[in-house]
C-alpha positions as CSV (number, residue, x, y, z in Angstrom):
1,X,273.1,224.8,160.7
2,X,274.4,224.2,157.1
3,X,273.4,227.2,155.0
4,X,270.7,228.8,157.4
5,X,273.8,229.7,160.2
6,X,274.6,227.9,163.4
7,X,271.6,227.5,166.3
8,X,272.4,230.6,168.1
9,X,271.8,233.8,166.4
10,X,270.3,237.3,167.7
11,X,266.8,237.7,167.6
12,X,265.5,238.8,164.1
13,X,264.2,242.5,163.5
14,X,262.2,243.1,160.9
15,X,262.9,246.2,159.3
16,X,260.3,246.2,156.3
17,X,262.0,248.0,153.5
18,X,264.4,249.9,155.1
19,X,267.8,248.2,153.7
20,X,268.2,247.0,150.2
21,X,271.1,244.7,149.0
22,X,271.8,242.5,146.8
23,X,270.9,238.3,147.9
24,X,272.4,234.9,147.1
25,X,275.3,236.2,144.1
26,X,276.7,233.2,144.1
27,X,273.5,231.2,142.8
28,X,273.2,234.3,140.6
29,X,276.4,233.7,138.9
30,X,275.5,229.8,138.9
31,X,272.2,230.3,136.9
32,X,274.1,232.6,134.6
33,X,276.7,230.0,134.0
34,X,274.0,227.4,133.4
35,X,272.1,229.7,131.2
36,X,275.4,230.1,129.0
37,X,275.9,226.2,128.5
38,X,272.1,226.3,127.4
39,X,273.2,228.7,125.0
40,X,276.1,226.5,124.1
41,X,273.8,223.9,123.3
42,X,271.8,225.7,120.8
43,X,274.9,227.0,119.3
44,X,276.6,223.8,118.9
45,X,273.5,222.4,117.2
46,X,273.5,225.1,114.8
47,X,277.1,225.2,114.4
48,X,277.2,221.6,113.7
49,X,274.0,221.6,111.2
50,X,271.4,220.0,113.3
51,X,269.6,223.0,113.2
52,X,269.4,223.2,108.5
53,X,268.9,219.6,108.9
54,X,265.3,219.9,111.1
55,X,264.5,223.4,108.8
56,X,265.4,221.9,105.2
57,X,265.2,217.9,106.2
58,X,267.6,215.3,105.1
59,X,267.1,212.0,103.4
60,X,267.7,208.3,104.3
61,X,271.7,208.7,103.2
62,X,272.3,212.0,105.4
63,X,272.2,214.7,102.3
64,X,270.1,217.9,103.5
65,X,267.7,218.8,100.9
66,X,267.9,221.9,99.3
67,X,272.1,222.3,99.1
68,X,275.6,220.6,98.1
69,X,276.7,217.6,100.3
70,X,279.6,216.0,101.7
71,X,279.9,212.5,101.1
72,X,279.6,209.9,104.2
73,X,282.1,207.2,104.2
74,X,280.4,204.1,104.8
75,X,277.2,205.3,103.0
76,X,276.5,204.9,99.2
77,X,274.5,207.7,97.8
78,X,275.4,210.5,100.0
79,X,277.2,213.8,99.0
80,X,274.7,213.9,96.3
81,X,274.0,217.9,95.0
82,X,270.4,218.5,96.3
83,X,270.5,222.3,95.3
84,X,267.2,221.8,93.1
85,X,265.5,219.2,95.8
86,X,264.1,221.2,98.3
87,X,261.5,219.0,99.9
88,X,261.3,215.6,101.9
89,X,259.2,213.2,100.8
90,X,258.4,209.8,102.5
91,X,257.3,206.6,100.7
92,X,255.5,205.5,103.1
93,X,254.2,208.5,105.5
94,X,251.6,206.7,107.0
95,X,253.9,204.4,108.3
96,X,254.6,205.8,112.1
97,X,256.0,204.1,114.7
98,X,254.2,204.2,117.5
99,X,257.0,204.0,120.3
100,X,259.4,206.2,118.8
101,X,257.0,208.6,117.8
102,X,258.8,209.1,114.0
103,X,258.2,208.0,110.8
104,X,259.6,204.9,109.7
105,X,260.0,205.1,105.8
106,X,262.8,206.1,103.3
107,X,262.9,209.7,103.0
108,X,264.0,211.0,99.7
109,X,264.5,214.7,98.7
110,X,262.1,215.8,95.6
111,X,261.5,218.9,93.8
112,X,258.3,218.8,94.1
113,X,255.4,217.1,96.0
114,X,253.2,215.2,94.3
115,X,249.8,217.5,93.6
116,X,247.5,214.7,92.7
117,X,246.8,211.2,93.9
118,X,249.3,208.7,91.4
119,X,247.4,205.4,91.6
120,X,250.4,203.6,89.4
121,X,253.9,203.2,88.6
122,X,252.8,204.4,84.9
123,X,251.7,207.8,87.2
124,X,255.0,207.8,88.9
125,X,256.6,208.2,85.4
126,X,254.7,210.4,84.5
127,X,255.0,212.7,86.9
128,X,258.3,212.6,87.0
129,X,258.8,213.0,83.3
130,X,256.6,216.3,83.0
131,X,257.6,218.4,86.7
132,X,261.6,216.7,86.6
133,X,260.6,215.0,91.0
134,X,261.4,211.2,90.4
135,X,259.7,210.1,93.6
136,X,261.8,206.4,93.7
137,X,265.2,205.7,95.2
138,X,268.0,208.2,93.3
139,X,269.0,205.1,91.2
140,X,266.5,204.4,89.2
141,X,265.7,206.3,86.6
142,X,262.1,207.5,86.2
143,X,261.4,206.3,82.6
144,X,261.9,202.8,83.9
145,X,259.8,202.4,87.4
146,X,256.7,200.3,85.3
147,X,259.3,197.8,84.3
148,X,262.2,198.2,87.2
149,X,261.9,194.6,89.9
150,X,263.4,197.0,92.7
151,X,260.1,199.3,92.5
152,X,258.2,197.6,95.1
153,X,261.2,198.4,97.9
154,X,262.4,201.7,96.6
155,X,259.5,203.4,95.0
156,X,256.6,204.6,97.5
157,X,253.8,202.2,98.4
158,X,250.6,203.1,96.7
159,X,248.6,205.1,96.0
160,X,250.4,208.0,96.2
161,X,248.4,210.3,98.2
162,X,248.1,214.2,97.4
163,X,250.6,215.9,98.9
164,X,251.4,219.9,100.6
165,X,254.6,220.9,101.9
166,X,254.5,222.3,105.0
167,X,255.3,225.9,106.0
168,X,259.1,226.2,106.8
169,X,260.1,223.0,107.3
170,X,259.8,221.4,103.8
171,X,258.2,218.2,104.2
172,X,255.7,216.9,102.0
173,X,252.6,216.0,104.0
174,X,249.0,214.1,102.8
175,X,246.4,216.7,102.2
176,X,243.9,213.5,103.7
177,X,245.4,212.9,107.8
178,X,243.3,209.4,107.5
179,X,246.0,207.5,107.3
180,X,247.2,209.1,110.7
181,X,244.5,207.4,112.6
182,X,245.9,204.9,114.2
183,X,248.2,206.8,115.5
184,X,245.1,208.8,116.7
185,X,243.7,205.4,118.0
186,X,247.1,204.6,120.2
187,X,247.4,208.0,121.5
188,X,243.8,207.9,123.0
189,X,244.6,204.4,124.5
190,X,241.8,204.8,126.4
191,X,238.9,204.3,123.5
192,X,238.3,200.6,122.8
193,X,236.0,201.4,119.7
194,X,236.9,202.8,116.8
195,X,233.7,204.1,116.2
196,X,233.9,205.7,119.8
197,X,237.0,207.5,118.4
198,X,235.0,208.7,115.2
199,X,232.2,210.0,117.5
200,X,234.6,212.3,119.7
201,X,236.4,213.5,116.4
202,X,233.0,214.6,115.0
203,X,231.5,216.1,118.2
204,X,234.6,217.8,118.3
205,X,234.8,219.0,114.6
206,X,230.7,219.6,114.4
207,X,231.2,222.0,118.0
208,X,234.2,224.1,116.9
209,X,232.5,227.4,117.2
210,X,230.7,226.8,120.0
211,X,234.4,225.4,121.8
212,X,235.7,228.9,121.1
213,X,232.7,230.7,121.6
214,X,232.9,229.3,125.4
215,X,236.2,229.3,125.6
216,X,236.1,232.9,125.1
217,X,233.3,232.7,128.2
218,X,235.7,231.5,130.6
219,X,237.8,234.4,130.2
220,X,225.8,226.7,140.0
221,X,222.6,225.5,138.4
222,X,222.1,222.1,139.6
223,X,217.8,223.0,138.5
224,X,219.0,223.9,135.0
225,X,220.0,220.5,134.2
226,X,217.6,218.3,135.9
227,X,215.7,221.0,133.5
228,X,217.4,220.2,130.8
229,X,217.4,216.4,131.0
230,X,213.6,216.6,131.6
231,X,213.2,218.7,128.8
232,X,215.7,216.3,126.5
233,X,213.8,213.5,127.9
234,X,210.2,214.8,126.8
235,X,212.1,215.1,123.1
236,X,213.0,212.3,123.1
237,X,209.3,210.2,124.3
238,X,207.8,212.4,121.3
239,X,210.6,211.2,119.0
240,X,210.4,208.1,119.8
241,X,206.7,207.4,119.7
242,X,206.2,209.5,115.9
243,X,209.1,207.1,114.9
244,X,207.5,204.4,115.8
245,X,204.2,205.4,114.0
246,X,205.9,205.7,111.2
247,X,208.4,202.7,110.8
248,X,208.3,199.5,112.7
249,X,212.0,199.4,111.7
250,X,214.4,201.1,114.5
251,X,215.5,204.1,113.7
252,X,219.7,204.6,113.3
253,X,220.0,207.5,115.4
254,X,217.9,206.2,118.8
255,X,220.7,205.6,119.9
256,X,222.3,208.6,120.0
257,X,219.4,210.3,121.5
258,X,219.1,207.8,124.5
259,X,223.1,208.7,125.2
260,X,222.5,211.8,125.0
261,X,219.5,211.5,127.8
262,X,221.9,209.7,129.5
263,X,224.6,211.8,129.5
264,X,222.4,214.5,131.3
265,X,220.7,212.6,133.9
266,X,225.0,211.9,135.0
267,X,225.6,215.3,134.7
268,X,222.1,216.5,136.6
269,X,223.1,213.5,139.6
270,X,226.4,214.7,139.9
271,X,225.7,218.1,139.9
272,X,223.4,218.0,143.1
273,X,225.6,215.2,144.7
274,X,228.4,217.7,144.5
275,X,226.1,220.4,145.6
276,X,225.1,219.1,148.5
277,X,228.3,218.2,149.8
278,X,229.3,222.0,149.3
279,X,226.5,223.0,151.4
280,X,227.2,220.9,154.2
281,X,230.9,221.8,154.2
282,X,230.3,225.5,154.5
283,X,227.6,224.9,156.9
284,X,230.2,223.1,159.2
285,X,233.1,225.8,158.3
286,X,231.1,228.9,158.7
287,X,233.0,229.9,162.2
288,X,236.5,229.5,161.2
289,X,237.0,231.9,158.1
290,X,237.0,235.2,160.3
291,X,240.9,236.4,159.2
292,X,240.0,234.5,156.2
293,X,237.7,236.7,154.8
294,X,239.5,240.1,156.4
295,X,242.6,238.4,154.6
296,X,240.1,238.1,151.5
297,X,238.9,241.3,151.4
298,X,242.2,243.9,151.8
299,X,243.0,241.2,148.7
300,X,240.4,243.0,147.0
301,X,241.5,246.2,147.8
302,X,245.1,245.0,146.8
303,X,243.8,244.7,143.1
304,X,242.0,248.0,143.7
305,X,244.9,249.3,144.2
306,X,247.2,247.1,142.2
307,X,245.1,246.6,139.0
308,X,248.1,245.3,136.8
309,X,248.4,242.1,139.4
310,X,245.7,240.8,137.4
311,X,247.7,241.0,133.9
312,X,250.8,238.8,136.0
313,X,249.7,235.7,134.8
314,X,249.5,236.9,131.1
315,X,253.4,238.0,131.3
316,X,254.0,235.1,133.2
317,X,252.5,232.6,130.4
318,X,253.8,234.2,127.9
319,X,257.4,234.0,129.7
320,X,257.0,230.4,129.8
321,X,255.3,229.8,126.0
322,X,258.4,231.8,124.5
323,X,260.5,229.5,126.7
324,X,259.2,226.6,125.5
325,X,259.2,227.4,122.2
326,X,262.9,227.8,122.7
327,X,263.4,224.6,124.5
328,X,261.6,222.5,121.8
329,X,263.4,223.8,118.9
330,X,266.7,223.4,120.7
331,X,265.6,219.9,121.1
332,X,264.5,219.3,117.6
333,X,267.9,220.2,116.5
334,X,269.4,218.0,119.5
335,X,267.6,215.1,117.5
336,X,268.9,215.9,114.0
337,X,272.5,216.7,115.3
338,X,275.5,214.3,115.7
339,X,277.3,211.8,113.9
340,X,276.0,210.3,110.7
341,X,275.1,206.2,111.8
342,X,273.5,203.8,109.6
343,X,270.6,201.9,111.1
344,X,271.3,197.9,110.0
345,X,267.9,197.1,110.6
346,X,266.2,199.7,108.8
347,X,269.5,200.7,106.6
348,X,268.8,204.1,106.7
349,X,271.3,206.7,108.1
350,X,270.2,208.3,111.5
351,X,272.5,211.2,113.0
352,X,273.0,210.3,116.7
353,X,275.3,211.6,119.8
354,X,277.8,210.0,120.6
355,X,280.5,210.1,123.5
356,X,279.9,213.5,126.1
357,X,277.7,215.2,123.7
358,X,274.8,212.5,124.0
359,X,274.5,214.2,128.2
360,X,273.8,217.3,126.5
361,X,270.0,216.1,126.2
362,X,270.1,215.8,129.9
363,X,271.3,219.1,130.5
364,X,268.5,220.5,128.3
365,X,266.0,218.4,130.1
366,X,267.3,219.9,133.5
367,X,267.1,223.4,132.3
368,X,263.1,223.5,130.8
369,X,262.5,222.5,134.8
370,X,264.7,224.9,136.3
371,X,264.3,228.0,133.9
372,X,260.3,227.0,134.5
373,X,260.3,227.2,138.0
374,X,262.3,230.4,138.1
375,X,260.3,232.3,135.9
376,X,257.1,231.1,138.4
377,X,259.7,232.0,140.9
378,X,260.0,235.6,139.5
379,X,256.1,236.0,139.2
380,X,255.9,234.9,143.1
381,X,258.6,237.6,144.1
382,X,257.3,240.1,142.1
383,X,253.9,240.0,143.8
384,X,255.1,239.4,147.5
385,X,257.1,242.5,146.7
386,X,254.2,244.6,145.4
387,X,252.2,243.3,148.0
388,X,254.5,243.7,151.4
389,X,255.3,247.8,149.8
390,X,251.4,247.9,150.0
391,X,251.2,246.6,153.1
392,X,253.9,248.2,154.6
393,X,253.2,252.0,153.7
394,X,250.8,253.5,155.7
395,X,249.9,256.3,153.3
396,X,248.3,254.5,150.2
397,X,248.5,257.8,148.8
398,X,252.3,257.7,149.0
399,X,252.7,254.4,146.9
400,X,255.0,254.3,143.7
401,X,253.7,254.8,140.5
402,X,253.7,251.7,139.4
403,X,254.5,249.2,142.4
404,X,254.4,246.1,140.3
405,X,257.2,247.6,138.0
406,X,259.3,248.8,141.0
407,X,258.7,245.1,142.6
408,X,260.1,244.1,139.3
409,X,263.2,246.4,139.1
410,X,264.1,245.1,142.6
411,X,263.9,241.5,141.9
412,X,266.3,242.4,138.8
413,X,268.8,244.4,140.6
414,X,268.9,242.8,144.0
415,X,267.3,239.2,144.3
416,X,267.8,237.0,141.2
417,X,269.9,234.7,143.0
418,X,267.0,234.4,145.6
419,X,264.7,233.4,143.3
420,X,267.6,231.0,141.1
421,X,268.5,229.2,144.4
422,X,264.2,228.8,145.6
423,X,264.0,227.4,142.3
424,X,266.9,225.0,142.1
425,X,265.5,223.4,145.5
426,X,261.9,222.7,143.9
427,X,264.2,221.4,141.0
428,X,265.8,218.7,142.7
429,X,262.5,217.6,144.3
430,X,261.0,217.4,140.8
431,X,263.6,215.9,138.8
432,X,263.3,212.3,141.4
433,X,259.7,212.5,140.7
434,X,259.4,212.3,137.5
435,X,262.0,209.7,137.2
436,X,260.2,207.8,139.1
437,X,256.9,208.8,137.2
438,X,258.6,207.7,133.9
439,X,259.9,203.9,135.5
440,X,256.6,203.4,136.7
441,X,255.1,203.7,133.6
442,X,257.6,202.3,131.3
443,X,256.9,198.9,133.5
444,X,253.2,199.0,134.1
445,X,251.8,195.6,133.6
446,X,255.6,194.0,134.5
447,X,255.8,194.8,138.3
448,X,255.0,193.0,141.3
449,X,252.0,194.5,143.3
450,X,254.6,195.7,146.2
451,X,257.2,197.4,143.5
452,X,254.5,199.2,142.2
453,X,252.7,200.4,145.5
454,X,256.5,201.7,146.6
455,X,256.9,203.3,143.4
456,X,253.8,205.1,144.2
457,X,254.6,205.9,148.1
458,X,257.7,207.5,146.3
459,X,256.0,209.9,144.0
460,X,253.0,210.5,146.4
461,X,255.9,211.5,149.2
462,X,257.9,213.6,146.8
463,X,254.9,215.4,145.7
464,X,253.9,216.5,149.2
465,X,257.0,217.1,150.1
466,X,257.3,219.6,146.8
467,X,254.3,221.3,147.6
468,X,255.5,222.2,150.9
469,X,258.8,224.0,149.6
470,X,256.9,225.7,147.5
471,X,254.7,226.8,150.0
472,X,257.7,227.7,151.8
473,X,259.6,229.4,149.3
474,X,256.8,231.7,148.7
475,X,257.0,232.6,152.3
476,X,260.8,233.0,152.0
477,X,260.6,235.2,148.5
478,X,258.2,237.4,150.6
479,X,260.7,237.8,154.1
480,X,263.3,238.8,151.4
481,X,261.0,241.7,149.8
482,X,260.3,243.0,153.4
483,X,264.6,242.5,154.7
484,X,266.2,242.2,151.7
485,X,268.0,238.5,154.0
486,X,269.1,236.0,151.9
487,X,267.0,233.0,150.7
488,X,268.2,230.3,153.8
489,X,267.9,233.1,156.3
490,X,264.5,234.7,154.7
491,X,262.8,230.7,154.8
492,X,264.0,230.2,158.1
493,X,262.7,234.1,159.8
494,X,258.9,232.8,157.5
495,X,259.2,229.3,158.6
496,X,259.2,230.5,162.5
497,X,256.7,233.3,162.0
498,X,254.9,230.4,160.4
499,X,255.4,227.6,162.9
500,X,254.2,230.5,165.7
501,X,250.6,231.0,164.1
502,X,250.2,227.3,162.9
503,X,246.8,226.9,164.3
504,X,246.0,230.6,161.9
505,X,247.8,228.9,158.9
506,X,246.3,225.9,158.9
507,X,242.6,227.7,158.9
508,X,243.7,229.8,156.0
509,X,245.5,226.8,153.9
510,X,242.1,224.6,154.5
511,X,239.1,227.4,154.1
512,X,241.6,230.1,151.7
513,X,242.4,227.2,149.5
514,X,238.9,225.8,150.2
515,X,237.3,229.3,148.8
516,X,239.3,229.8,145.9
517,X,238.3,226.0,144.7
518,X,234.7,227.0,145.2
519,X,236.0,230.3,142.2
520,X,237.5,227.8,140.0
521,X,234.4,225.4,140.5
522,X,231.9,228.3,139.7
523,X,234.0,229.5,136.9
524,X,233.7,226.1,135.2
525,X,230.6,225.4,136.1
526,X,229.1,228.4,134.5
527,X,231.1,227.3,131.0
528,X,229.8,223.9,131.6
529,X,226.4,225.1,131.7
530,X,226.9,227.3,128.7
531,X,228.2,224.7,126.8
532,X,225.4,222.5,127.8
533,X,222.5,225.0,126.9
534,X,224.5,225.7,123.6
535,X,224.5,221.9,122.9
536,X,220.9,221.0,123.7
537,X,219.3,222.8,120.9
538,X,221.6,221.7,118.3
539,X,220.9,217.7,118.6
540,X,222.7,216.5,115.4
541,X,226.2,216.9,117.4
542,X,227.2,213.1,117.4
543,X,228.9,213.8,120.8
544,X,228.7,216.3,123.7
545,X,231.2,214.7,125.8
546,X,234.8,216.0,124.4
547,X,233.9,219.4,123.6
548,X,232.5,219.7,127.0
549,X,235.9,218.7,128.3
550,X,237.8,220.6,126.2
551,X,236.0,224.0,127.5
552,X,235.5,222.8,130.3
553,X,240.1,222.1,131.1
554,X,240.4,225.7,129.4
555,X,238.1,227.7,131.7
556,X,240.1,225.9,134.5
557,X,243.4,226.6,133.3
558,X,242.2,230.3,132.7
559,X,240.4,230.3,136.3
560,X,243.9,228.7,138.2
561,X,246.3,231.0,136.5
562,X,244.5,234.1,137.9
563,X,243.4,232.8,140.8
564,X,246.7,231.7,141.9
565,X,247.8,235.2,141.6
566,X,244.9,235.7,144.7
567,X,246.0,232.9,146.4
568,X,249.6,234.1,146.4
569,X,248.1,238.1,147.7
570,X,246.3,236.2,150.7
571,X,249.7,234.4,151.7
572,X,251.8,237.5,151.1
573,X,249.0,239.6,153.2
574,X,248.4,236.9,155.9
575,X,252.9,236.8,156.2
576,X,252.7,240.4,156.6
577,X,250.1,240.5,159.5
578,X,251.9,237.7,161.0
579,X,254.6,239.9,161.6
580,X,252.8,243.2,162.0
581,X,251.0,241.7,165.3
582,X,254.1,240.0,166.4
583,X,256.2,243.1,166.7
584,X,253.5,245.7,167.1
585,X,250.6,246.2,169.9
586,X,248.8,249.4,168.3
587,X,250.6,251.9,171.0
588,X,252.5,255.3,169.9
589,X,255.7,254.4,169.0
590,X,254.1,250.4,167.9
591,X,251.5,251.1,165.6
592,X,250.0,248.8,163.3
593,X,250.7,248.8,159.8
594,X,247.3,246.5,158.8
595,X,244.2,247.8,156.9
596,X,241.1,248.4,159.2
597,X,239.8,245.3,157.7
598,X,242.5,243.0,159.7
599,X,242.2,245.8,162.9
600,X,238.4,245.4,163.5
601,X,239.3,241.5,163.3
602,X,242.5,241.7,165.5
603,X,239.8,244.1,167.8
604,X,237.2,241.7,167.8
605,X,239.6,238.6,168.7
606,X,240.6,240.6,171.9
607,X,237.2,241.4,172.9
608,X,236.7,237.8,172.6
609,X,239.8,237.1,174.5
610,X,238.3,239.5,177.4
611,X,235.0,238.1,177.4
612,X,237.0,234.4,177.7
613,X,238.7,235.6,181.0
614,X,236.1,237.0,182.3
615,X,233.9,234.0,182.1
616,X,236.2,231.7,183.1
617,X,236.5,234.4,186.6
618,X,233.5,234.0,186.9
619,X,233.1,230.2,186.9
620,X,235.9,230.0,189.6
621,X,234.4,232.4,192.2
622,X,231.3,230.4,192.6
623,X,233.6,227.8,193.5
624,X,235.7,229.4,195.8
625,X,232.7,230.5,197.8
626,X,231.5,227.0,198.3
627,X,234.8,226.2,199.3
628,X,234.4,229.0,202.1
629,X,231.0,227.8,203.0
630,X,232.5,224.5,203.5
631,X,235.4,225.9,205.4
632,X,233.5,228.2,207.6
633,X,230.8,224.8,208.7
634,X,233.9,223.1,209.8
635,X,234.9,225.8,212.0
636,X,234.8,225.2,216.4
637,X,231.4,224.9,218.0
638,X,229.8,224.1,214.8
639,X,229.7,220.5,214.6
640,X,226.8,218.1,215.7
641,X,228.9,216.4,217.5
């Protein structure tokens, strides 16, 4: 019912690329309308100088540095002629606040940024008396800040760090981030110890070539780290005993050495734990991945054939970096755009929304999650379509030139509505979640324990049920590169074809999925090991732990993003033969469009199927001839009677 048609409909026919027409205009024409108002957006923020204020800054009285301004009623100082100021410079940079993520100091526009530490007010004059930047509050003048009272409100606290404008955007920043640390500290919430923190930053600074240098890699060896840790521990016994030979005093650095000792023996214990588990789940899963690995291995020859599937996630990411990109500036102007307020706490002037226009942030909010999921949308169509005209032509020698780029022209001419309306669905799944997501964490510590398990029931349920349409939508964007249907009809013709070979799908979601963690475990594994071997033999690093992690989430991210593009061939492929053995049987007239990979398993499953039946005939005759026995002693004249 609703948009999938009424109950009773004629039995589908699956016509694989036959007909070609265009799906789902109306969504098409939706998204196009929504893509206009996010154009608006970014136009009215330009339009309305949000955008020169972010590029060129603006001070604490609403003049942007660096031209003329209007004056602000309400405001004293503004409308000042900043033609000759072309830089933003804070009092107090250091000042952040930690919630608002902003700095929360007078800004002031200055010719120039100060290029050496000023220690004094006498500095402050000077400098402004030889470069022409008076660095106090426009009225005072800057022969007078030694002997002005206002100074210690409206001239910046010192020192007076040295200061660098920054590329493009004009603001004059410390040379020395020190003073940035605790906002370092209350981002990383979860270190305790400041020298913790210094330890990470160090490990992290000392290991920068080797992060890159493995990073670059990720483009088992349990034994190699008990190995190691043996090795490390040896080191560390000799160490230990020469130290002690020659100081009775402990040395500073012991105990760095016995964390890093430790830290190995973890990594050596987890490392066979996790190993063993792996080996008893393949032992026990060894007889179910038959169509898994036939599935697995026309993939392969889907790449053979297909060799630019593997460059998808490239265009894909950088789709969705230009995109965000985009979506950030827009919202940097959003914050720098609206009506001139002044702040009675702080007294500074803040440009705000106001009315209607302050929803335009939501609208912007709604579009980096739609736009997102469309162009993943777009990457899954494009694949399902190379991958059903692979499947479907039975001449590989016959294929297009370049299947990926006619999978591409068809998803622009026929099916971006398809794809706008798949990813509009996953949208209003996601948007409820992370609501959610974002109340649970704003009151952490200030809910009762049922509020906050129902909170989490909520998100848990709305993840689940997310990953399900998108498992579903994949499905659909594949039926609607094999019969062109729209989206409602394509997900409901995948959903039954689905539903009929649950048992199948359930094998292939458990041990498919299950085989491509086992990639993206090996794949960050080896950098892990790497990273390990390149850490041992350089033992002055303070700290192995961060750059391990940092390598360590980039060889993941690089192993998901291309092995999703697999995962998404073996659910195209597994679709495909779904519906091949549905409507097919192999006879003149029915013949099967599957590789011989999937035939000798589809052969093999009905030999099995014979061998079945003719066991279980077997098991019954022996019973039906006692049953004959039986009946034939029973017969006249045979009794004991």
């Amino acid at each position: 019912m609703g948009c999938c048609g009424s109950a009773e409909r004629p039995k589908r026919e699956w016509k694989p690329l036959e007909d070609r027409s265009c799906t789902d205009l109306p969504w098409f024409l939706l998204f196009t309308l929504f893509l206009v108002g996010m154009c608006g957006i970014c136009g009215f923020t330009i339009m309305t100088g949000g955008a020169a204020r972010l590029v060129f800054g603006y001070d604490s009285y609403g003049n942007t540095c660096g031209q003329r301004n209007e004056p602000i009623e309400g405001v004293r100082l503004s409308g000042l002629d900043h033609t000759d100021r072309k830089f933003v410079f804070f009092l107090d940079p250091c000042n952040i606040d930690i919630i608002q993520r902003k700095i929360k100091s007078m800004a002031l526009c200055v010719s120039q940024c100060p290029t050496e530490e000023l220690a004094t007010y006498h500095d402050l004059k000077r400098f402004a008396m030889i470069n022409g930047s008076e660095l106090c509050s426009y009225e005072l003048p800057g022969h007078k800040y030694p002997q002005l009272p206002e100074r210690f409100e409206k001239c910046p606290k010192l020192p007076v760090p040295e200061s660098k404008a920054l590329p493009v955007f004009n603001r004059c920043t410390p040379v020395d981030i020190s003073c940035y640390a605790k906002f370092a500290e209350a981002v990383v919430t979860f270190v305790s110890d400041n020298s913790m923190l210094n330890r990470l930053i160090a490990g992290v600074a000392a290991s920068k070539e080797i992060i890159v240098g493995l990073c670059l890699l990720a483009l088992g060896g349990t034994s190699v780290l008990w190995w190691l840790y043996i090795d490390y521990r040896m080191t560390m016994n000799e160490t230990m005993t020469k130290d002690l030979r020659e100081t009775e005093e402990p040395i500073d650095d012991m105990k760095t050495i016995k964390d890093h000792a430790q830290g190995l023996l973890i990594y050596a214990v987890s490392a066979t734990v996790f190993t063993g588990i792996l080996l008893l789940l393949m032992l026990f899963m060894r007889k179910r991945v038959a169509l898994t690995i036939a599935l697995f291995h026309v993939a392969g020859k889907v790449f053979i054939h297909l060799p630019l599937l593997a460059l998808q996630p490239f265009y894909t990411f950088l789709a969705l970096s230009l995109f965000w990109v985009y979506w950030i500036m827009v919202l940097l102007f959003l914050g720098t755009t609206g009506n001139p307020e002044k702040n009675e706490d702080t007294g500074l002037v803040e440009f705000r929304l106001t009315g209607a226009l302050q929803y335009m942030t939501w609208y912007h909010a709604v579009g980096l999650i739609w736009i997102s999921e469309f162009i993943l949308a777009c990457q899954q169509m494009t694949v399902a379509g190379a991958v059903v005209t692979y499947y479907f032509t039975r001449d590989k020698t016959k294929l297009p030139v370049t299947p990926i780029l006619s999978s591409v022209l068809r998803l622009v001419r026929y099916h971006l509505g398809t794809v706008a309306k798949g990813s509009f669905i996953i949208t209003l799944v996601k948007i409820p979640r992370l609501i959610l997501m974002y109340i649970h964490n704003q009151l952490k510590g200030k809910e009762n324990a049922c509020a906050r398990c129902m909170l989490k029931t909520c998100i848990c349920c709305l993840w689940c049920l997310e990953k399900c349409l998108n498992y579903l939508n994949q499905n659909a964007y594949a039926a609607t590169a094999i019969n062109s249907t729209n989206f409602c009809t394509s997900a409901r013709d995948a959903f039954m074809i689905l539903v009929e070979n649950a048992l199948r799908v359930a094998t292939i979601n458990t041990v498919g999925d299950f085989v491509l963690f086992l990639g993206k475990i090996l794949i960050v594994t080896c950098t892990a090991f790497a990273g390990v071997l390149a850490l041992n033999y350089q033992r002055d690093y303070t700290e192995w732990v961060l750059p391990l992690i940092i390598v360590c989430l980039f060889a993941f991210l690089v192993a998901h993003c291309f092995l999703s593009i697999f995962e998404i061939v073996v659910d195209v492929l597994f679709l495909c033969f779904a519906i091949d053995t549905k409507y097919n049987n192999g006879t003149p007239g029915r013949e099967f469009y599957m590789d011989k990979a999937l035939m000798e398993f589809v052969e093999n499953s009905r030999r099995s199927m014979a061998m079945e039946e003719r066991g279980r005939s077997k098991r019954a005759r022996p019973k039906e001839d006692v049953e004959l026995t039986e009946v034939k002693a029973m017969a006249p004249g045979t009794s004991s009677a």
